[in-house]
C-alpha positions as CSV (number, residue, x, y, z in Angstrom):
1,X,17.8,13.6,12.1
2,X,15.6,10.9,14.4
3,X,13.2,12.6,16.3
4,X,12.9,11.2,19.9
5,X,10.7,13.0,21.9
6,X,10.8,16.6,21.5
7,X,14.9,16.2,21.1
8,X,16.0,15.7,17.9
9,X,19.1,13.2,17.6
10,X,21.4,11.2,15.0
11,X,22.2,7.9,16.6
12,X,19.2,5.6,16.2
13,X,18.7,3.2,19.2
14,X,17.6,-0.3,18.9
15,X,16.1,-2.5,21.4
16,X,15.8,-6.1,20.5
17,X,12.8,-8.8,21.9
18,X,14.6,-11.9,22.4
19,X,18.6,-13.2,22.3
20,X,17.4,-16.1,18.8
21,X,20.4,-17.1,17.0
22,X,19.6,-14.4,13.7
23,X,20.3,-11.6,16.1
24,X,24.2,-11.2,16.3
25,X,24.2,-12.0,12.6
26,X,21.0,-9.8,11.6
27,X,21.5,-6.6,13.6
28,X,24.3,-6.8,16.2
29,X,27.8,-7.0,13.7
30,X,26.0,-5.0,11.2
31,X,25.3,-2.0,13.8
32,X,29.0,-2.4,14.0
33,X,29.4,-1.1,10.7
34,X,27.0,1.9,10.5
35,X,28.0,4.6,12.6
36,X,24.4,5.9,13.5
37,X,23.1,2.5,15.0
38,X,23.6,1.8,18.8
39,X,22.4,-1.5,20.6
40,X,21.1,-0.4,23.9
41,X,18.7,-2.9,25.1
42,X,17.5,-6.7,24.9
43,X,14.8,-9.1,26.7
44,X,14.5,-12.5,26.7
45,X,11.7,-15.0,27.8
46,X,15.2,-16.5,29.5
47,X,16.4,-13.7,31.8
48,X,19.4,-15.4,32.5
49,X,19.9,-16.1,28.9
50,X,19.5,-12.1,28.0
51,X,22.4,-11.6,30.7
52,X,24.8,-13.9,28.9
53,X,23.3,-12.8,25.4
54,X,24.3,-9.2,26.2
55,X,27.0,-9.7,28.3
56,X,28.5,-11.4,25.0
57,X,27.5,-8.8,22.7
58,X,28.4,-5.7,25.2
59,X,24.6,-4.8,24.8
60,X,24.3,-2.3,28.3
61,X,20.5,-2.7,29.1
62,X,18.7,-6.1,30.0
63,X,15.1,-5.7,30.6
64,X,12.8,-8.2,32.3
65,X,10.4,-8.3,29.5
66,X,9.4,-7.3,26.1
67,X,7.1,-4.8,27.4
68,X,9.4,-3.1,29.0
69,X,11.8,-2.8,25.7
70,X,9.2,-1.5,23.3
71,X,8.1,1.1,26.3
72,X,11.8,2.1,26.8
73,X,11.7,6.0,26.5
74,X,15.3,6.1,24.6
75,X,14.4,3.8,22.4
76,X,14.3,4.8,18.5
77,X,13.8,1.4,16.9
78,X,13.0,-2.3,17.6
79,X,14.1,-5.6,16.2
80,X,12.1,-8.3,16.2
81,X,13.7,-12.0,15.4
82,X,10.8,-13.8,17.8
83,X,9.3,-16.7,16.3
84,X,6.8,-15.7,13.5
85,X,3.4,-16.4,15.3
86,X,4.6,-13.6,17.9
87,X,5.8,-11.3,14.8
88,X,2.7,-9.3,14.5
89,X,1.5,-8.8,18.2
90,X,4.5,-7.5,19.1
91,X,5.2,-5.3,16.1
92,X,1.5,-3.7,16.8
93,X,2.6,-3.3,20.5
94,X,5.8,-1.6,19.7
95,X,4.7,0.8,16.6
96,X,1.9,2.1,18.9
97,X,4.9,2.2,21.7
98,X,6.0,4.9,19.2
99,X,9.0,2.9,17.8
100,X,10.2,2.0,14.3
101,X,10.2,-1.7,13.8
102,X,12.9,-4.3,11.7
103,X,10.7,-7.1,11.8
104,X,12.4,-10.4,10.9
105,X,10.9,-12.4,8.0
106,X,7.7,-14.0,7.1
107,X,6.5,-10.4,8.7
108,X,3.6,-12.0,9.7
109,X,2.0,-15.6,10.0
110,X,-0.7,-14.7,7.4
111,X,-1.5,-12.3,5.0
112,X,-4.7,-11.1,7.5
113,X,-1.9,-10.6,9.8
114,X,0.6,-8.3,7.7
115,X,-2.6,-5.9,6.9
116,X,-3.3,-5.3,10.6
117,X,0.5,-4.1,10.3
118,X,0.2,-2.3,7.1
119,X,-2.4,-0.2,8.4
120,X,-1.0,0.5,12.1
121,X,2.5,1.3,10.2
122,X,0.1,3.5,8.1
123,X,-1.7,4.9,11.2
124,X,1.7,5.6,13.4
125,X,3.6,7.1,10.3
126,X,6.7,4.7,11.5
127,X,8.5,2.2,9.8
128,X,7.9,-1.6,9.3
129,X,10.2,-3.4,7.5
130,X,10.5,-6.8,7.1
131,X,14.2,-8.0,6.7
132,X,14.9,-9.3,3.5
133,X,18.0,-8.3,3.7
134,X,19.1,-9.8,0.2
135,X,16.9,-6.8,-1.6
136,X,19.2,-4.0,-0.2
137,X,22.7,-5.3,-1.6
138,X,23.8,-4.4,-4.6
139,X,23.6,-8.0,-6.4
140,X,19.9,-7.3,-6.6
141,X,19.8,-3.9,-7.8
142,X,22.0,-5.9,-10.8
143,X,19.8,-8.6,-11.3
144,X,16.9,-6.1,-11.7
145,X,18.2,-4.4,-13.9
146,X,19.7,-6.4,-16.3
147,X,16.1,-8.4,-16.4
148,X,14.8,-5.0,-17.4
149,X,17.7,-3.7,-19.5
150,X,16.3,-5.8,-22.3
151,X,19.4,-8.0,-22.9
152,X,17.6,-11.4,-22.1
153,X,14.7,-10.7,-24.5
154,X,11.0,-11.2,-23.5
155,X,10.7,-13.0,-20.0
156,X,9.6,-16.7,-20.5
157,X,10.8,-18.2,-17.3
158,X,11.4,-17.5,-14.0
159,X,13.4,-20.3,-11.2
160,X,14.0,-19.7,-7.7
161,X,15.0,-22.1,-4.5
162,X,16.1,-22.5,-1.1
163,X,17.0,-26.2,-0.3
164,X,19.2,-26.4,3.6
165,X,19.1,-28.8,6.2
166,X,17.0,-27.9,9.4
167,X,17.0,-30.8,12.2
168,X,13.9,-30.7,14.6
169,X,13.4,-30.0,17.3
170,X,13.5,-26.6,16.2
171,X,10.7,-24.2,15.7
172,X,10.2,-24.2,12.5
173,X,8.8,-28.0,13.3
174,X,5.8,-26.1,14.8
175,X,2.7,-25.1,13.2
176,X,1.3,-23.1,16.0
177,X,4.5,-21.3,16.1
178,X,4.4,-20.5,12.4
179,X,6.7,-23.6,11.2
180,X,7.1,-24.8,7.9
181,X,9.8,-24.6,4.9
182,X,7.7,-21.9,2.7
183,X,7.7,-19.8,5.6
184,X,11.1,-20.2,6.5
185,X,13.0,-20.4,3.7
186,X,11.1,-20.3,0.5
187,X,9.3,-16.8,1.8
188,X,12.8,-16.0,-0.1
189,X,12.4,-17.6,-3.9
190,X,8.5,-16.1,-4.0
191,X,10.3,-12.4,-3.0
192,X,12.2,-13.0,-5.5
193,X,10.2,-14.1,-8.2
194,X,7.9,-11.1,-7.5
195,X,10.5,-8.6,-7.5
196,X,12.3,-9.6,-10.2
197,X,9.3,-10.3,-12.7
198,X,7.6,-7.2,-11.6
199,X,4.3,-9.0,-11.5
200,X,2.0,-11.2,-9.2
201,X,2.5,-14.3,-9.4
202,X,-0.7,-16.4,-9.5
203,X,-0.2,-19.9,-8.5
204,X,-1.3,-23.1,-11.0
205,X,-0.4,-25.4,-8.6
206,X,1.6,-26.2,-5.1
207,X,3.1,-29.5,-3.9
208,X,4.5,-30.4,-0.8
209,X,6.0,-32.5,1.6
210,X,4.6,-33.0,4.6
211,X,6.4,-34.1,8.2
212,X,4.7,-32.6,11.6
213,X,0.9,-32.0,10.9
214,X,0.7,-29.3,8.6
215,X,4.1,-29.0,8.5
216,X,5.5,-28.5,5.1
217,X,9.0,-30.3,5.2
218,X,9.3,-28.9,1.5
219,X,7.5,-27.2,-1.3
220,X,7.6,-27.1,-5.3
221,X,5.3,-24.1,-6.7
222,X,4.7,-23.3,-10.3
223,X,3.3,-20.2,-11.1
224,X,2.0,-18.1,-14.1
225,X,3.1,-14.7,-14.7
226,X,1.8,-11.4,-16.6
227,X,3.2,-11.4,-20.4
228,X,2.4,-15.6,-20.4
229,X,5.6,-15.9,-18.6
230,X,5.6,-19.0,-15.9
231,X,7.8,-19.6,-13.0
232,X,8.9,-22.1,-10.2
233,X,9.7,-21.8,-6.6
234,X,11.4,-25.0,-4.8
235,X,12.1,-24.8,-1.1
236,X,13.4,-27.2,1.8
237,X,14.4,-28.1,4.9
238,X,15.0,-31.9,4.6
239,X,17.8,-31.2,2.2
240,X,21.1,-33.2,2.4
241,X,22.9,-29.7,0.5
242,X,22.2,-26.4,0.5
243,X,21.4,-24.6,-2.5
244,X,20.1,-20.9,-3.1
245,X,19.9,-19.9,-6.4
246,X,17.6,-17.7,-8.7
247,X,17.6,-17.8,-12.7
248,X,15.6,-15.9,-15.7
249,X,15.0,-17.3,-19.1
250,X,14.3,-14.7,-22.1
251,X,13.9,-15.1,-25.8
252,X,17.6,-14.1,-26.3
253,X,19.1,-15.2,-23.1
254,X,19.6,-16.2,-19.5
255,X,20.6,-15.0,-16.4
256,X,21.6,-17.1,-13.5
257,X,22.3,-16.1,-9.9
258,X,24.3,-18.3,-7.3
259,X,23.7,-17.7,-4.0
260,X,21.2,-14.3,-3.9
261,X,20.4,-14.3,-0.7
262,X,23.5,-13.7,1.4
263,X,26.4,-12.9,-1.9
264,X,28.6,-11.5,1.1
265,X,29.6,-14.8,1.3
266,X,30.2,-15.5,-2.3
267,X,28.2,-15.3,-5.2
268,X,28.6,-16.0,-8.9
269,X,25.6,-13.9,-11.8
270,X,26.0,-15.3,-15.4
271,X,24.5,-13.6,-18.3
272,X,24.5,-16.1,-21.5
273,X,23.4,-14.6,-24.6
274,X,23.6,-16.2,-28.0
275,X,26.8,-13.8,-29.0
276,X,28.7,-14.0,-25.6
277,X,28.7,-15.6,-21.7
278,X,29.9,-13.1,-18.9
279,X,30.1,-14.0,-15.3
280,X,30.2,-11.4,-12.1
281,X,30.5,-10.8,-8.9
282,X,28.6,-7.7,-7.6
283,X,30.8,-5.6,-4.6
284,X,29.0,-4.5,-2.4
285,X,28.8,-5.1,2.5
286,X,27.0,-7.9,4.1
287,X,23.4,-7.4,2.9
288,X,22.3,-6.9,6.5
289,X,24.8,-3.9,6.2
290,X,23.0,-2.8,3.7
291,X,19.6,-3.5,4.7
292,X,20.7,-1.8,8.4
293,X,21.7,1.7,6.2
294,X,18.4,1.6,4.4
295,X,16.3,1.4,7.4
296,X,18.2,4.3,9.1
297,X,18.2,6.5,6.0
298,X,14.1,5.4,5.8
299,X,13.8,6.4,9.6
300,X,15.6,10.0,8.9
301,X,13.1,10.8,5.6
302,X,16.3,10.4,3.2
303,X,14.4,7.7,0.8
304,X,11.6,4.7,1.2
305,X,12.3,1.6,2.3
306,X,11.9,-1.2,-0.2
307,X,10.7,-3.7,1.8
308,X,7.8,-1.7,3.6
309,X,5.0,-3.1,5.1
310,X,3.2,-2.8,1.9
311,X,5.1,-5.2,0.3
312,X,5.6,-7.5,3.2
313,X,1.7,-8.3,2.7
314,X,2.0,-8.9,-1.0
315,X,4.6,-11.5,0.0
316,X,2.7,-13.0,2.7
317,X,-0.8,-13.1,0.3
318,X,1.8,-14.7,-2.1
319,X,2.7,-17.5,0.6
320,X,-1.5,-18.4,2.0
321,X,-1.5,-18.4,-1.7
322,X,1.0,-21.2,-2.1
323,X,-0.3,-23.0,1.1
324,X,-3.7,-23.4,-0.1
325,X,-3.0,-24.9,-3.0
326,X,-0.8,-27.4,-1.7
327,X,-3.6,-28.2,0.7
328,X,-2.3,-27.0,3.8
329,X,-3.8,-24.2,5.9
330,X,-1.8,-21.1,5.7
331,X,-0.2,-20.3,9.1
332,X,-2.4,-18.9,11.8
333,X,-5.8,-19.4,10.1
């Protein structure tokens, strides 16, 4: 049960600060699907906007500001899809508002950032999640374990990317805002290369492409890993395809993933060994589904969430990491 108050109850209520373009796709068709979620507010910096926003999405509340979300007394839960240099001000506001937070990633616009989060999640006793949603679905519990079932030998190599097309003007254009691809969209390959090596990465060396000032239109990483293992991370937003994609190199064999981070819309993991080649596709919901289940069963006590604010800093020391030694200044420093 989710405690509100002094009453006890089993739907868990989300208010949401700000109608960005994630938040039908990141929250409002998954609540949809899971029975204990209910959408009972929204603010935006455009009231009109929020009008429209939740008139579209049947959303009954709209609130004249943000403030007035997080200090909504009904409220179990708030989402958080604002631009990532207001992530960790208003996750602070809200956990000490007493709410829960689903905190859209980078969590944070540094690793300095995600601490002060850690240790106010700590404080509170609530949950901070940030919303990788790709850990939750099935296809990753897979990966993992067939990395650790043995099958591919000992780990060599490790290859993860995110290559889209993002046209400015568009925030992620904007350093002050907490632009850049890494952030954006190869915040994804390093999650994965941490998770599934089961180590910390440390980085050899970083190159990137810079557009805006200390905007990082792209970035190649390589990395070394515990065991003398090595790995690369490729990310972009100047890219004329898109391309997700995640493999793992062993002494007997490889594993290759296509499209890891959303396989609800199709997804292809190969296993090649010298004495046979298997492909798979894992069933499983949309991953935001999935990641919308875990934070409720988290909320009720039921089982941890993976993607705590623990590991959100390890993610985000991960990313200053890969900043610096491309030569740019990580976000917000």
């Amino acid at each position: 049960m989710i405690q509100h108050g002094n009453r006890p109850h089993s739907t868990l209520r989300f208010g949401i600060l700000g109608a960005a373009r994630i938040v039908p796709k990141g929250l409002i068709q998954p609540a949809s699907e899971v029975r204990e979620i209910e959408i009972v507010a929204i603010a935006s910096r455009d009231p009109a906007r929020a009008r429209e926003f939740a008139t579209a999405h049947k959303i009954p509340e709209v609130l004249n500001t943000y403030a007035e979300v997080i200090s909504h007394p009904r409220l179990d839960a708030i989402y958080i899809p604002l631009p990532n240099s207001m992530h960790c001000e208003w996750s602070l506001r809200a956990l000490r508002a007493g709410k829960h937070v689903l905190c859209e990633k980078p969590i944070a616009c540094n690793a300095r950032e995600a601490e002060r989060m850690a240790r106010v999640a700590d404080e509170t006793g609530l949950i901070l999640a940030e919303a990788f949603h790709y850990r939750h679905h099935p296809l990753a519990t897979r990966i993992k374990a067939v990395i650790e079932s043995g099958v591919l030998g000992e780990l060599l190599h490790l290859e993860a990317e995110f290559m889209a097309q993002i046209r400015p003007p568009n925030i992620r254009f904007q350093y002050e805002l907490g632009g850049g691809a890494t952030m954006d969209l190869g915040c994804y390959p390093l999650n994965m290369l941490r998770h599934f090596s089961g180590s910390i990465p440390q980085v050899r060396r970083a190159r990137a492409q810079v557009g805006p000032p200390g905007i990082d239109l792209s970035m190649e990483a390589d990395f070394d890993l515990s065991g003398g293992a090595t790995a690369r991370m490729r990310c972009s937003m100047a890219s004329a395809q898109v391309s997700v994609f995640f493999a793992a190199r062993g002494a007997r064999g490889e594993l290759s993933v296509t499209n890891p981070v959303a396989p609800q819309q199709g997804h292809v993991l190969t296993i090649q060994t010298a004495a046979e080649k298997s492909s798979e596709t894992i069933l499983g919901d949309s991953s935001f589904v999935h990641q919308l289940r875990a934070f409720a069963a988290a909320i009720r006590g039921e089982q941890p969430i993976v993607t705590d604010a623990i590991e959100a800093v390890a993610n985000m020391r991960l990313i200053d990491e890969v900043y610096s030694a491309a030569g740019l200044s990580p976000r917000g420093l």
